[in-house]
C-alpha positions in Angstrom: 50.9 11.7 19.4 54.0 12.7 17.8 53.9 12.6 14.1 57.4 10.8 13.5 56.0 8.0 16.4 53.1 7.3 13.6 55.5 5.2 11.2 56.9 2.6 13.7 53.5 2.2 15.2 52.1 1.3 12.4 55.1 -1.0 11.3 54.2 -2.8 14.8 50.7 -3.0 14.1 51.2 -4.5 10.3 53.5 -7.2 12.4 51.0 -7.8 14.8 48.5 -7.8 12.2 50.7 -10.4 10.2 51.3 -12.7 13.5 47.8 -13.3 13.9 47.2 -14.2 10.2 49.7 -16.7 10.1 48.1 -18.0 13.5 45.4 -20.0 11.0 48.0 -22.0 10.1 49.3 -24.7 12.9 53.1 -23.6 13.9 53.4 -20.8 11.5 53.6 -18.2 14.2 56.1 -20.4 16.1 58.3 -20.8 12.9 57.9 -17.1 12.6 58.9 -15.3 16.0 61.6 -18.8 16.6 64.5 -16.4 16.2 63.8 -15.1 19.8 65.5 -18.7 20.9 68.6 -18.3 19.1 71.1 -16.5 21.6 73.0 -15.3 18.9 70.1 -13.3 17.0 69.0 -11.7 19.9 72.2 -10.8 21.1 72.9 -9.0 18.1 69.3 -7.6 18.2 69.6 -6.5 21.9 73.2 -4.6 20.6 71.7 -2.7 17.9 68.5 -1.4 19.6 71.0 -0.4 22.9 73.4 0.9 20.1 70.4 2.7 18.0 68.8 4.4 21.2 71.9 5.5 23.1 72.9 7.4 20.1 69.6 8.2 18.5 67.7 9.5 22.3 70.3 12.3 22.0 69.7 13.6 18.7 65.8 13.0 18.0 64.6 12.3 21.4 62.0 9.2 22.8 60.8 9.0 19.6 64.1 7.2 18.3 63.5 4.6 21.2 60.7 3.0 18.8 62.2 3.0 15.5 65.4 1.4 17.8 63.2 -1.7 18.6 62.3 -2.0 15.1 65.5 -2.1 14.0 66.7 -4.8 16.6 63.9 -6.9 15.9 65.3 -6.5 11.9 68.7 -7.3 12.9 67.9 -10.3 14.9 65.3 -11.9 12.8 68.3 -11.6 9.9 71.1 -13.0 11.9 68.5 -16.0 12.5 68.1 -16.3 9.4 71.9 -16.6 8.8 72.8 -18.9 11.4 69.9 -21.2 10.5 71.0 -21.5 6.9 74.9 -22.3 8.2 73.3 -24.6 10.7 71.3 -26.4 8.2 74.6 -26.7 6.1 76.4 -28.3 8.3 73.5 -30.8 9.3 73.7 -31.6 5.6 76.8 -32.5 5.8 76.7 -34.4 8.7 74.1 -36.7 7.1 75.6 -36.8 3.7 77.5 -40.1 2.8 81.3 -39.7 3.1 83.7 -40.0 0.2 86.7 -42.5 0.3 
């Protein structure tokens, strides 16, 4: 195996590794891995690792292909994060009680 493949592998398996600890609690792996409904995260995810391994696969090789999925995962799990929170603002201020 190729020495700069070891890193991401064992990034995946520390994730995989995580997922299945946070199976003991009811709905925490759902909560966990829900940003693979939002459209928007994985959009942005599916840009980035098609943007990371385009570029990357001509200056290290397969190896970049890995460390490109990461990376996607990364950027879509944050963009969840961000549209939740703006979400959940403007549900709050749906339900707040209007002034006037």
């Amino acid at each position: 195996m190729d020495p700069t493949l070891m890193a991401p592998v064992a990034v995946i398996a520390m994730l995989v590794i995580r997922t299945a600890r946070m199976e003991i609690h009811p709905g925490g792996t759902r909560r966990h891995w829900s940003f693979l409904t939002n459209r928007q995260a994985v959009a942005a995810g599916s840009a980035a690792t098609l943007l990371l391994s385009a570029v990357g696969r001509r200056t290290a090789g397969h190896v970049c292909v890995a460390w490109a999925l990461l990376a996607g995962t990364s950027v879509a799990h944050i963009v969840s994060l961000s549209t939740r929170s703006d979400s959940a603002r403007t549900r709050a201020k749906r339900q707040s009680p209007r002034d006037g």
